[in-house]
Biopython code that builds the backbone (N, CA, C, O; Angstrom):
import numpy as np
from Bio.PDB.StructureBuilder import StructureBuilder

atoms = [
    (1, "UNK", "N", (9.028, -28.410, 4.902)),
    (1, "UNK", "CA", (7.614, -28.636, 5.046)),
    (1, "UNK", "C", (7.122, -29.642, 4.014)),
    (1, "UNK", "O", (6.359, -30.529, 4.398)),
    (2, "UNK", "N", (7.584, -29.564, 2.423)),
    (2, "UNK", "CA", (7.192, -30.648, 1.602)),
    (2, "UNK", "C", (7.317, -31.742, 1.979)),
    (2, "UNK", "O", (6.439, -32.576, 1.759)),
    (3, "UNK", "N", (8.541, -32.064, 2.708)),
    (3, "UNK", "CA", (9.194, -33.565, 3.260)),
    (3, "UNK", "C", (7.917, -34.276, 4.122)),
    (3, "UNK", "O", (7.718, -35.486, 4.219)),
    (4, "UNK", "N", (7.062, -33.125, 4.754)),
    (4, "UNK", "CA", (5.800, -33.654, 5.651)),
    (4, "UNK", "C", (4.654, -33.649, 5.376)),
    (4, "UNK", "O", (3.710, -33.758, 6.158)),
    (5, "UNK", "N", (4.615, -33.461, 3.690)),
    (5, "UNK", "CA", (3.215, -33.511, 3.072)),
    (5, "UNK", "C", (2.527, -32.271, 3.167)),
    (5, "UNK", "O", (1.324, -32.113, 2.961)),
    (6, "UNK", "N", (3.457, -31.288, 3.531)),
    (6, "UNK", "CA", (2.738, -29.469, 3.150)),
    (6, "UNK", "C", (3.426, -28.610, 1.742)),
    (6, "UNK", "O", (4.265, -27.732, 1.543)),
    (7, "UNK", "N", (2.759, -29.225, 1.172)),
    (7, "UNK", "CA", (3.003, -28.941, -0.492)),
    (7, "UNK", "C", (2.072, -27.516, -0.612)),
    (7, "UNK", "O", (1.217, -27.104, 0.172)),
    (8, "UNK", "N", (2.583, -26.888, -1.955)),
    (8, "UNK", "CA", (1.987, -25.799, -2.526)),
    (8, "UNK", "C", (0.755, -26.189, -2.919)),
    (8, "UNK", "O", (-0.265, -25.501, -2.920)),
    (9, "UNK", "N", (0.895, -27.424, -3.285)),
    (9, "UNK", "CA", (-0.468, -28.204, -4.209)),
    (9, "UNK", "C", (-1.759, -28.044, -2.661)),
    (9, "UNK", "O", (-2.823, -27.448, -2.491)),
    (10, "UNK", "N", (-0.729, -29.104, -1.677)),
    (10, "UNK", "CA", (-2.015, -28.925, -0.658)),
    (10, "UNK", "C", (-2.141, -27.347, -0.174)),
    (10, "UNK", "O", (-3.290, -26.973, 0.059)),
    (11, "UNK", "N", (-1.349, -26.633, -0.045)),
    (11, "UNK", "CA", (-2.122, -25.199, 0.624)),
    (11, "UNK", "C", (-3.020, -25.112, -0.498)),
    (11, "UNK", "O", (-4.216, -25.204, -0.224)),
    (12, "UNK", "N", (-2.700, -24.955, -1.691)),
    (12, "UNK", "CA", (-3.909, -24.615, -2.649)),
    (12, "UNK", "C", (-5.335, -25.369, -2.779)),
    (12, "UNK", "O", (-6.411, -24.781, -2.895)),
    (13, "UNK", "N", (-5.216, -26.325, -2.752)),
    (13, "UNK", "CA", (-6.241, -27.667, -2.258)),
    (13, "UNK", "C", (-7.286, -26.984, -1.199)),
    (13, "UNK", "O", (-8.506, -26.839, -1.269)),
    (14, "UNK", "N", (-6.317, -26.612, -0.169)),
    (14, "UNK", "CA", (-7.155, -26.338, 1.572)),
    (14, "UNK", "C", (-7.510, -24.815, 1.379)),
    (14, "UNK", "O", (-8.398, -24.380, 2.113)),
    (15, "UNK", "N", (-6.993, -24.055, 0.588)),
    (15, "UNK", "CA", (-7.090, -22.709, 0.143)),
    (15, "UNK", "C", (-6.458, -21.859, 2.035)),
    (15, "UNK", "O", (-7.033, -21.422, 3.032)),
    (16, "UNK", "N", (-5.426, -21.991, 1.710)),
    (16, "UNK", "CA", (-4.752, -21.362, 2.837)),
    (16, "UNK", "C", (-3.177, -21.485, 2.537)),
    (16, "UNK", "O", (-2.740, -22.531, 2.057)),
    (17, "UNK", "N", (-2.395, -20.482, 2.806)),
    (17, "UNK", "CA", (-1.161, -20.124, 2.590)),
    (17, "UNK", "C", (-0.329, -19.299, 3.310)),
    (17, "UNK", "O", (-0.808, -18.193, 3.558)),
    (18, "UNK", "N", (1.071, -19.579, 3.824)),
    (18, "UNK", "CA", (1.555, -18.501, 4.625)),
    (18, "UNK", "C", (1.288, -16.920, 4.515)),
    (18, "UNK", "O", (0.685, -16.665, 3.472)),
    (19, "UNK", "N", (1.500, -16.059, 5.109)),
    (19, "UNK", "CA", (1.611, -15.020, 5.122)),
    (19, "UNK", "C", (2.990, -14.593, 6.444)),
    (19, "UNK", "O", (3.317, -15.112, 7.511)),
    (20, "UNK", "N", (3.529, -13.287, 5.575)),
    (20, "UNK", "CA", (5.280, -12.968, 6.649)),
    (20, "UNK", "C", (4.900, -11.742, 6.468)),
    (20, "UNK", "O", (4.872, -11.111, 5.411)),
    (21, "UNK", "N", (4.464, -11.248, 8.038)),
    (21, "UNK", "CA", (4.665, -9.648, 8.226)),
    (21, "UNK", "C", (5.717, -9.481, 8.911)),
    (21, "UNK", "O", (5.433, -8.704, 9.823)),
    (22, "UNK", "N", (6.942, -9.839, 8.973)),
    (22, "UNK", "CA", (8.303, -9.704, 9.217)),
    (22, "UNK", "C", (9.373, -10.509, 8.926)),
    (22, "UNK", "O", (8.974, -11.672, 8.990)),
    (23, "UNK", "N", (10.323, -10.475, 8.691)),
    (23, "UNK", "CA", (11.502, -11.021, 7.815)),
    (23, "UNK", "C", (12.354, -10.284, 8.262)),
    (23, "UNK", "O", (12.164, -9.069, 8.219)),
    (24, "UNK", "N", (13.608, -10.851, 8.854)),
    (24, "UNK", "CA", (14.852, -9.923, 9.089)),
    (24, "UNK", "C", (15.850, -11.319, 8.603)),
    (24, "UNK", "O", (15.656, -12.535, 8.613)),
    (25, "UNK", "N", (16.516, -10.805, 8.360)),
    (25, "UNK", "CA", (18.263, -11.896, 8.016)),
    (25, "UNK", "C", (19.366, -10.724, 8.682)),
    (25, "UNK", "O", (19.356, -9.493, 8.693)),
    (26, "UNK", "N", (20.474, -11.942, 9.320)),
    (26, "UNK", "CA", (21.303, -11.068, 9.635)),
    (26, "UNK", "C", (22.302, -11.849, 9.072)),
    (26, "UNK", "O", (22.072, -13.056, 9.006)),
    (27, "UNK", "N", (23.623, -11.324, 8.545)),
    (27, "UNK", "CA", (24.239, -12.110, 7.581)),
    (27, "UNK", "C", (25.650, -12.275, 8.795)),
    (27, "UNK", "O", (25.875, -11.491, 9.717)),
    (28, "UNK", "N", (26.280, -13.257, 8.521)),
    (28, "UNK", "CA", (27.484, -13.347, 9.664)),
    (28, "UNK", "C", (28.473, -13.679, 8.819)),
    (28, "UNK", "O", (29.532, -13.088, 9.028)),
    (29, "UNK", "N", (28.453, -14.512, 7.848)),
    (29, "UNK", "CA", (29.750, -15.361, 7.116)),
    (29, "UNK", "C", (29.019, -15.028, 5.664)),
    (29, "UNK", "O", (27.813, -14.899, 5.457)),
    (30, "UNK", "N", (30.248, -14.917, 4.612)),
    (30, "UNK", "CA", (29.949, -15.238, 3.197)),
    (30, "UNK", "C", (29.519, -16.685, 2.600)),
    (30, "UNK", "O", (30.237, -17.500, 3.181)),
    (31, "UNK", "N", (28.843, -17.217, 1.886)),
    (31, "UNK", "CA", (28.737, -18.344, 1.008)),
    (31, "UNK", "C", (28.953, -18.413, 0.176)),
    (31, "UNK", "O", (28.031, -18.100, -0.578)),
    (32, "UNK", "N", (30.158, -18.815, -0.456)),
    (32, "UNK", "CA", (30.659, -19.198, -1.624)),
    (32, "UNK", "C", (30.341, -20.255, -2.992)),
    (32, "UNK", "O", (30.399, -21.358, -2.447)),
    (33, "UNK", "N", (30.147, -20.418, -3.932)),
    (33, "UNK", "CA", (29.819, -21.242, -4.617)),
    (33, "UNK", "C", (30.005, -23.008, -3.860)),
    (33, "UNK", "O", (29.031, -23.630, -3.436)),
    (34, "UNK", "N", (31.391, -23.535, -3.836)),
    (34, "UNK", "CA", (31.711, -24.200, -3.653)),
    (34, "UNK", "C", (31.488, -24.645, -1.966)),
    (34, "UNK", "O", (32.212, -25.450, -1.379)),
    (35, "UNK", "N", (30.558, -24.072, -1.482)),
    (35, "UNK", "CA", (30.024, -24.770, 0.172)),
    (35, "UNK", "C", (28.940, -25.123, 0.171)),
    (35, "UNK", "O", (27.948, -24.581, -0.315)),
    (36, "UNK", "N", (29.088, -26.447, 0.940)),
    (36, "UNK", "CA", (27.482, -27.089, 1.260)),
    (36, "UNK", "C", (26.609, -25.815, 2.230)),
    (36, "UNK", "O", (27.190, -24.914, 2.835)),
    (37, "UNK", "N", (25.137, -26.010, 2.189)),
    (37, "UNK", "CA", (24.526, -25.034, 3.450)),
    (37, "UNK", "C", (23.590, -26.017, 3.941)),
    (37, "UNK", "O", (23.010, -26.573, 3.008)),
    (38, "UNK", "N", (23.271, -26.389, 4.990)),
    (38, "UNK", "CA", (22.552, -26.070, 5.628)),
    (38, "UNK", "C", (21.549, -25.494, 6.490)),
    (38, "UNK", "O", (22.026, -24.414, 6.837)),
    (39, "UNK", "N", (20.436, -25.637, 7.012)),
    (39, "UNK", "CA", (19.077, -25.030, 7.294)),
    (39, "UNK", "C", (18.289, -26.003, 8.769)),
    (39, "UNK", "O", (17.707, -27.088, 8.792)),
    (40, "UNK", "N", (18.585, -25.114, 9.739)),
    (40, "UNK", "CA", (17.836, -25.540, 10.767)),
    (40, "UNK", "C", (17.009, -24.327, 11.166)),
    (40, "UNK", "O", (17.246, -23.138, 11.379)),
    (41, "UNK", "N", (15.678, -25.313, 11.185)),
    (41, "UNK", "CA", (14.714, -24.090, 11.447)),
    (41, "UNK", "C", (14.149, -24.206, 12.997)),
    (41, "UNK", "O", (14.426, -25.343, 13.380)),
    (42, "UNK", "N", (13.560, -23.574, 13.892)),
    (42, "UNK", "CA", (13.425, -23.814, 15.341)),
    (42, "UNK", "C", (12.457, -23.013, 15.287)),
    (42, "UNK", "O", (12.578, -21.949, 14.680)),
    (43, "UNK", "N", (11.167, -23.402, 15.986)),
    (43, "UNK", "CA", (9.954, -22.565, 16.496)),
    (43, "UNK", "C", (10.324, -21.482, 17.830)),
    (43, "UNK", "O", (10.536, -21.865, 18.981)),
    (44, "UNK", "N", (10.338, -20.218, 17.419)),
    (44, "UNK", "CA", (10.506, -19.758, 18.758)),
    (44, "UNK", "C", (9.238, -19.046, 19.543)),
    (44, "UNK", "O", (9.174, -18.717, 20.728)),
    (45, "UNK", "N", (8.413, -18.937, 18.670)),
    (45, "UNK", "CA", (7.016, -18.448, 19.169)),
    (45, "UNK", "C", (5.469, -18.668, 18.137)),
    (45, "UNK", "O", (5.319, -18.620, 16.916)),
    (46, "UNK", "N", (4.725, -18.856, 18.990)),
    (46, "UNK", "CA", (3.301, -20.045, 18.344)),
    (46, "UNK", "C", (2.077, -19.597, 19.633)),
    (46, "UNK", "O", (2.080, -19.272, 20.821)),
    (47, "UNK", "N", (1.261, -19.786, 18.708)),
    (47, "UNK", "CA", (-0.255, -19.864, 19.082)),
    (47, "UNK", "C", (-0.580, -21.189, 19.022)),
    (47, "UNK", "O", (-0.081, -22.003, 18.245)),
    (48, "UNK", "N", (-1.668, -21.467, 20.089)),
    (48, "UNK", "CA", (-1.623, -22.898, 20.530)),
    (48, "UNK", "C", (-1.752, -23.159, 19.218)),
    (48, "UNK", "O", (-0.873, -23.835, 18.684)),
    (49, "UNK", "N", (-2.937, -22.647, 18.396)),
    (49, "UNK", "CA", (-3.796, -23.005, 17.325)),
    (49, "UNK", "C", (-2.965, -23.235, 15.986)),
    (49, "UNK", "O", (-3.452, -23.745, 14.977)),
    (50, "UNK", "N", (-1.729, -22.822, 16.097)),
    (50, "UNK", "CA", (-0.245, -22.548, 14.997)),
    (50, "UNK", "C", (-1.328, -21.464, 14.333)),
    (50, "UNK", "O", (-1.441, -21.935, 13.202)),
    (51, "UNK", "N", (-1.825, -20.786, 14.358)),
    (51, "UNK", "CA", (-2.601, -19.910, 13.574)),
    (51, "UNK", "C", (-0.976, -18.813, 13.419)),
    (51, "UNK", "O", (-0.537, -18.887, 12.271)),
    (52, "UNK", "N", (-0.354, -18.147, 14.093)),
    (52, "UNK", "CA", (0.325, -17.062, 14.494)),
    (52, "UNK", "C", (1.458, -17.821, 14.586)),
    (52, "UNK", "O", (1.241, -18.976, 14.955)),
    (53, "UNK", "N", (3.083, -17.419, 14.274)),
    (53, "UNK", "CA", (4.090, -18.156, 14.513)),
    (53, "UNK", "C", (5.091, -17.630, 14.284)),
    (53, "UNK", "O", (5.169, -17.100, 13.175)),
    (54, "UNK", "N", (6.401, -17.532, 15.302)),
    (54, "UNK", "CA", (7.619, -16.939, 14.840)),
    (54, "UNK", "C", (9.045, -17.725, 14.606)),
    (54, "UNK", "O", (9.765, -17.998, 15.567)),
    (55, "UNK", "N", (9.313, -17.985, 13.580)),
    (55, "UNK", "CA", (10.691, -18.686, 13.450)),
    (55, "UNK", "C", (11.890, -18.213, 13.091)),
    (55, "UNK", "O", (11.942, -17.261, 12.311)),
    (56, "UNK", "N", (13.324, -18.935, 13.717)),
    (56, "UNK", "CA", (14.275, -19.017, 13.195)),
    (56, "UNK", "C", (15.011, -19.757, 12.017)),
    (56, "UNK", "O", (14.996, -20.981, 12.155)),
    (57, "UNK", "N", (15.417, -19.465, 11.302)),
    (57, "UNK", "CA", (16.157, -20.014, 9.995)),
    (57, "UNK", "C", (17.924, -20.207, 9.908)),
    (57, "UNK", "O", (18.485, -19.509, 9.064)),
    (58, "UNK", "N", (18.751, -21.097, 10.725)),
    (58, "UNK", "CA", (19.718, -21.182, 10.603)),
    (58, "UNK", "C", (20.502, -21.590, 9.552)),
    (58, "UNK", "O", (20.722, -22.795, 9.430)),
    (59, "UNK", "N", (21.010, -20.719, 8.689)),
    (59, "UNK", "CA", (22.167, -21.067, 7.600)),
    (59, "UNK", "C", (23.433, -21.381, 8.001)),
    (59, "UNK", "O", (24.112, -20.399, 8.302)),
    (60, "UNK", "N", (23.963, -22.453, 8.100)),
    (60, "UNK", "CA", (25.428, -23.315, 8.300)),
    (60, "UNK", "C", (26.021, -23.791, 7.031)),
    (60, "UNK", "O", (25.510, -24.588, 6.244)),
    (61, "UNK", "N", (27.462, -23.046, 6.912)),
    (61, "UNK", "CA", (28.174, -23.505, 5.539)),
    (61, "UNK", "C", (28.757, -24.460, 6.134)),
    (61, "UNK", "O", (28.875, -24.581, 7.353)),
    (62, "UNK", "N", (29.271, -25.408, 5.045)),
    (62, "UNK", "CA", (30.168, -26.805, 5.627)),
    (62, "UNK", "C", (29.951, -27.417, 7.126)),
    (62, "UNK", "O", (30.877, -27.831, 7.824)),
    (63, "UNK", "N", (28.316, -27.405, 7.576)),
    (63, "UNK", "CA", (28.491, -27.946, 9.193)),
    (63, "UNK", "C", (29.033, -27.415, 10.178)),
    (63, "UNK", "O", (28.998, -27.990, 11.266)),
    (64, "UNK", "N", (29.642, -26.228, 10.028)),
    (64, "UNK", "CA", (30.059, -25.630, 11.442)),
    (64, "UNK", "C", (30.420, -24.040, 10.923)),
    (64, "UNK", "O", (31.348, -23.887, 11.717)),
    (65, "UNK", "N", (30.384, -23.013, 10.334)),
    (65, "UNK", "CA", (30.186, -21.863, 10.274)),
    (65, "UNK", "C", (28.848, -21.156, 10.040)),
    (65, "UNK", "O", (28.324, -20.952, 8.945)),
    (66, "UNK", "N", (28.362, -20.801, 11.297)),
    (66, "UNK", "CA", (26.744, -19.692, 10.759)),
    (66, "UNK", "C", (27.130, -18.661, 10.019)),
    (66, "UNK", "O", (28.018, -17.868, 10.334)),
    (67, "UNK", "N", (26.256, -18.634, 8.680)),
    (67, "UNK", "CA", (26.625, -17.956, 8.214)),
    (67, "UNK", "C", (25.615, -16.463, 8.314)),
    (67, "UNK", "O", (25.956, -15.283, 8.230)),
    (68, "UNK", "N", (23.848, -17.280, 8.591)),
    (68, "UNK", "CA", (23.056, -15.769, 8.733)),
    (68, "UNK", "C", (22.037, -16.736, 9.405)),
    (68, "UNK", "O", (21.908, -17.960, 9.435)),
    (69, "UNK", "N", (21.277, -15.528, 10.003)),
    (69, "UNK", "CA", (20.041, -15.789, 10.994)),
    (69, "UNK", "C", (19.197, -15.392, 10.235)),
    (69, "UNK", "O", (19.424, -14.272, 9.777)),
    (70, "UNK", "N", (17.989, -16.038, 9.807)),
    (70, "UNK", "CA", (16.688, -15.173, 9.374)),
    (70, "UNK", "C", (15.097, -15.749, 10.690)),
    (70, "UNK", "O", (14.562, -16.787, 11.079)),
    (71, "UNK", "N", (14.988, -14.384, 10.870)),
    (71, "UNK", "CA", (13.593, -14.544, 11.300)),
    (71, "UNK", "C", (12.700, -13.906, 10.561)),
    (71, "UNK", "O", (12.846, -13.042, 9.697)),
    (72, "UNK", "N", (11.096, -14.787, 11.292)),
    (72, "UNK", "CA", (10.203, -14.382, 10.520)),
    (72, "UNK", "C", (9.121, -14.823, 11.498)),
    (72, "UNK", "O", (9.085, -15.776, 12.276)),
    (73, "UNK", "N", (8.204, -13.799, 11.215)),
    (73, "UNK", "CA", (6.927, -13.726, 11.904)),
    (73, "UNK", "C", (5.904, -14.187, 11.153)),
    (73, "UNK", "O", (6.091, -13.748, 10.019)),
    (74, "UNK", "N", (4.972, -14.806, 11.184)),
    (74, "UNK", "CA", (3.773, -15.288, 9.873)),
    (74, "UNK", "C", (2.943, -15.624, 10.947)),
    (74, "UNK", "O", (2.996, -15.612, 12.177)),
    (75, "UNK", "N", (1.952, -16.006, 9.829)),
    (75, "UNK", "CA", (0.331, -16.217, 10.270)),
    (75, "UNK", "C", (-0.174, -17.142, 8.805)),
    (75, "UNK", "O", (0.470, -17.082, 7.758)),
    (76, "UNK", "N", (-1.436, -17.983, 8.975)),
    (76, "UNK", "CA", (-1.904, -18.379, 7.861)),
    (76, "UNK", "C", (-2.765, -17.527, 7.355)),
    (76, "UNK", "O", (-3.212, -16.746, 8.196)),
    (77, "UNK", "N", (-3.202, -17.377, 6.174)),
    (77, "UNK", "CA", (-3.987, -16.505, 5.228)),
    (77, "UNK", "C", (-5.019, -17.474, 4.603)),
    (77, "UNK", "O", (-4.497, -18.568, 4.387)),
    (78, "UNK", "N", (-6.593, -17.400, 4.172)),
    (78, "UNK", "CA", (-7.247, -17.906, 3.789)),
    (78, "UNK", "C", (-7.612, -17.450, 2.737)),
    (78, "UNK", "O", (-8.502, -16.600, 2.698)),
    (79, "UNK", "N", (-6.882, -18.006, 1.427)),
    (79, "UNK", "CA", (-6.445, -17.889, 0.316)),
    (79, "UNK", "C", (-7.680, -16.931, -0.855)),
    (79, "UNK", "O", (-7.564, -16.115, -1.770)),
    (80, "UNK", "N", (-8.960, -17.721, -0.052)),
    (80, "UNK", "CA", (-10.224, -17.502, -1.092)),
    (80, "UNK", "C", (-10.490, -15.776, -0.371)),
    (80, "UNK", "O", (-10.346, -14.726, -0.997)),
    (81, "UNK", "N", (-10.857, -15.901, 0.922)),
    (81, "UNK", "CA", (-11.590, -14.501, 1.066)),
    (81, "UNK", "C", (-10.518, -13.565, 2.128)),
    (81, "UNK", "O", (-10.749, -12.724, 2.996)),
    (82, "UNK", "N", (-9.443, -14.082, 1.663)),
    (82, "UNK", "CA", (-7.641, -13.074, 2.050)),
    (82, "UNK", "C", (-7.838, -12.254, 3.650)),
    (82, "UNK", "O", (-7.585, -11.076, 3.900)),
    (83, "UNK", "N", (-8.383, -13.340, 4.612)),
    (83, "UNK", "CA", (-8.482, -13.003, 6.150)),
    (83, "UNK", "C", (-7.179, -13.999, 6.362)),
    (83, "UNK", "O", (-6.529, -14.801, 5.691)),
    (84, "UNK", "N", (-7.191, -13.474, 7.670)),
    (84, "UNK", "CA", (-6.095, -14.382, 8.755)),
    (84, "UNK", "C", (-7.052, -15.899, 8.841)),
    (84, "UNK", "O", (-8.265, -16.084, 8.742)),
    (85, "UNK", "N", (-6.474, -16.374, 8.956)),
    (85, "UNK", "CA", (-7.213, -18.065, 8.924)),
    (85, "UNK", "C", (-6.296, -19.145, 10.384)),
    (85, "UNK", "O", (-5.268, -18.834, 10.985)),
    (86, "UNK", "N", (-7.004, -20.179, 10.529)),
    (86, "UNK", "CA", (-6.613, -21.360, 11.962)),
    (86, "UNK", "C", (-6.360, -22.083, 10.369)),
    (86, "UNK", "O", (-7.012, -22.265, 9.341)),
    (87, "UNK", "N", (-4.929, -22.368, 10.913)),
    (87, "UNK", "CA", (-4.648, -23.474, 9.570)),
    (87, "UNK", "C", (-5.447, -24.846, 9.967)),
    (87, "UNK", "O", (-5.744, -24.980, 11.154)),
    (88, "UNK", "N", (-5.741, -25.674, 9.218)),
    (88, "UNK", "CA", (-6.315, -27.200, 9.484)),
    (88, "UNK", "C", (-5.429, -28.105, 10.426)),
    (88, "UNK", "O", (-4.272, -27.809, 10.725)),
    (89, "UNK", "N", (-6.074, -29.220, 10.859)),
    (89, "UNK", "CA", (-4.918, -29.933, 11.741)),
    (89, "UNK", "C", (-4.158, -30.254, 11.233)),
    (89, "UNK", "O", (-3.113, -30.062, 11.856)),
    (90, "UNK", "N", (-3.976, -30.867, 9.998)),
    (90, "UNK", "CA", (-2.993, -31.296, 9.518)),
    (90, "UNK", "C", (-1.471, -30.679, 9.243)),
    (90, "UNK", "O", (-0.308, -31.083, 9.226)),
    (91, "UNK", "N", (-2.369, -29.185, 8.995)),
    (91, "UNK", "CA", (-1.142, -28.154, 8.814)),
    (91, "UNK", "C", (-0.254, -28.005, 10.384)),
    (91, "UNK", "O", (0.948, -28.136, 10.614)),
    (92, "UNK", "N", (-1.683, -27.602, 11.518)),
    (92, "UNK", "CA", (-1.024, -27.419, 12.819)),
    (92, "UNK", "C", (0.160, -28.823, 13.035)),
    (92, "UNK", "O", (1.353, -28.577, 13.216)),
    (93, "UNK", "N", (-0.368, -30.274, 12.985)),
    (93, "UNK", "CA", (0.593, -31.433, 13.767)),
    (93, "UNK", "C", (2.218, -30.907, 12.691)),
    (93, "UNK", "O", (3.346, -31.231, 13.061)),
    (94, "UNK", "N", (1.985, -30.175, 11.538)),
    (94, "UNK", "CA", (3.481, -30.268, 10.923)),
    (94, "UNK", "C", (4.051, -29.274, 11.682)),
    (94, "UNK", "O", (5.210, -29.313, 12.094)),
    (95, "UNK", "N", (3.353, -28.479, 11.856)),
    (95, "UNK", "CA", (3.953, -27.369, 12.919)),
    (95, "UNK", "C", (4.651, -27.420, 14.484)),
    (95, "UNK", "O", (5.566, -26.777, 14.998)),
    (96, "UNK", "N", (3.629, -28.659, 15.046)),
    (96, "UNK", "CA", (4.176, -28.606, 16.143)),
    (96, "UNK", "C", (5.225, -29.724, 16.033)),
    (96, "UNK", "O", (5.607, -29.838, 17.197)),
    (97, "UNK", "N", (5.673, -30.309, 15.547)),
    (97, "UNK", "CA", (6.779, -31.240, 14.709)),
    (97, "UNK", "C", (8.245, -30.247, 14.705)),
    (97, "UNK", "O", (9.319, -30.780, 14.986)),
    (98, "UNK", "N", (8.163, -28.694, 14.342)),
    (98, "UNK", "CA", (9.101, -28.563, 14.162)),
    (98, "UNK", "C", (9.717, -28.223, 15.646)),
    (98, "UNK", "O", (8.992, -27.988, 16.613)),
    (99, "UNK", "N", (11.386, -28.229, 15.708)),
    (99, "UNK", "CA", (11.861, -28.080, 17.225)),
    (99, "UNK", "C", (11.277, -26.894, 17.704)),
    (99, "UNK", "O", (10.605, -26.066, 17.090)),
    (100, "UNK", "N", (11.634, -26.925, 18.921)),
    (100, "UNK", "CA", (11.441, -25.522, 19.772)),
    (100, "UNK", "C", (12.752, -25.103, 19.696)),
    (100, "UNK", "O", (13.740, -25.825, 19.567)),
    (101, "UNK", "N", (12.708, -23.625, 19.800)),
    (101, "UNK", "CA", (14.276, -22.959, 20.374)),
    (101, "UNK", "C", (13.767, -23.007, 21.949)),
    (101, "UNK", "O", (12.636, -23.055, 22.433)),
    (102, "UNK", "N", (15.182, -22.971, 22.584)),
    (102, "UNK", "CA", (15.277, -22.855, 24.127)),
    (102, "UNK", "C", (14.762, -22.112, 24.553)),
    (102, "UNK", "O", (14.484, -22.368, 25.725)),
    (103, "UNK", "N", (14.281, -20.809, 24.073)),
    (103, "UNK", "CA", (13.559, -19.826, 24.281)),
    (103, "UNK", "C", (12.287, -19.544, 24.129)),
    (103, "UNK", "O", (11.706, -18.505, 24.442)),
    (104, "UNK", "N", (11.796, -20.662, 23.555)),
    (104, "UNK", "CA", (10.419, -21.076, 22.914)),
    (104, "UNK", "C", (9.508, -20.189, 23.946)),
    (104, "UNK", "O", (9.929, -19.851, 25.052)),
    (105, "UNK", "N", (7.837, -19.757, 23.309)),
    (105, "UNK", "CA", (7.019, -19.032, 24.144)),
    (105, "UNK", "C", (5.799, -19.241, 23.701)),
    (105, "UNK", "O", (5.589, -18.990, 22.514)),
    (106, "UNK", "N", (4.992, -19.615, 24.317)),
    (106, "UNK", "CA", (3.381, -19.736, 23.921)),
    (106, "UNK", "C", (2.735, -17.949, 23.413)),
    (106, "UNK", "O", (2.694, -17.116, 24.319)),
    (107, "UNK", "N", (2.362, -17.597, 22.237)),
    (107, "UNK", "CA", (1.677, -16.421, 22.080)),
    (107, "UNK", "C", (0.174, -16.341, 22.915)),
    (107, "UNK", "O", (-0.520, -15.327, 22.840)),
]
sb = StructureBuilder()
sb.init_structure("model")
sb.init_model(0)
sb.init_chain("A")
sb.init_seg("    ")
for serial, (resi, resn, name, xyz) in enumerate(atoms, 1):
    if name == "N":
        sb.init_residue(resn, " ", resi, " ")
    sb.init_atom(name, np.array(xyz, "f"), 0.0, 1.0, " ", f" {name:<3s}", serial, name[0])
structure = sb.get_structure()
């Protein structure tokens, strides 16, 4: 997300910040000191508004062993008076930027 100009600095700026009412990892392979990882993340479920959103987190050691799945369910939070919040556009276009999974679903 930093790479697209969604910094800690700007959520704090816009006063809005993730929130994860679910988190699961499922672990498949060990990671060892000595392996590269990789991270592909895929939208698998979204509100038009990206207000609401569920993703996948693919961990790949050396380019071709998965090593764990993490999902996660979130929503944005409006930092000042701690409600559910419509992130700004700027936040939504980084959102809809990221891939879809094949399974992708409008909330």
């Amino acid at each position: 997300m930093t790479e697209h100009g969604l910094t800690p600095f700007i959520m704090q700026q816009q006063h809005i910040g993730p929130i994860l009412f679910r988190e699961e990892c499922v672990f498949k392979k060990e990671i060892n000191f000595n392996d590269s990882v990789e991270i592909n993340v895929h939208l698998v479920k979204a509100r038009a508004d990206m207000s609401r959103w569920t993703m996948v987190h693919e961990v790949w050691k050396n380019s071709d062993t998965l090593s764990a799945i993490i999902t996660i369910d979130g929503a944005w939070l409006n930092t000042e008076i701690r409600k559910l919040a419509v992130p700004p556009e700027s936040f939504k276009k980084i959102f809809e930027d990221i891939p879809r999974a094949e399974n992708f679903e409008w909330l």
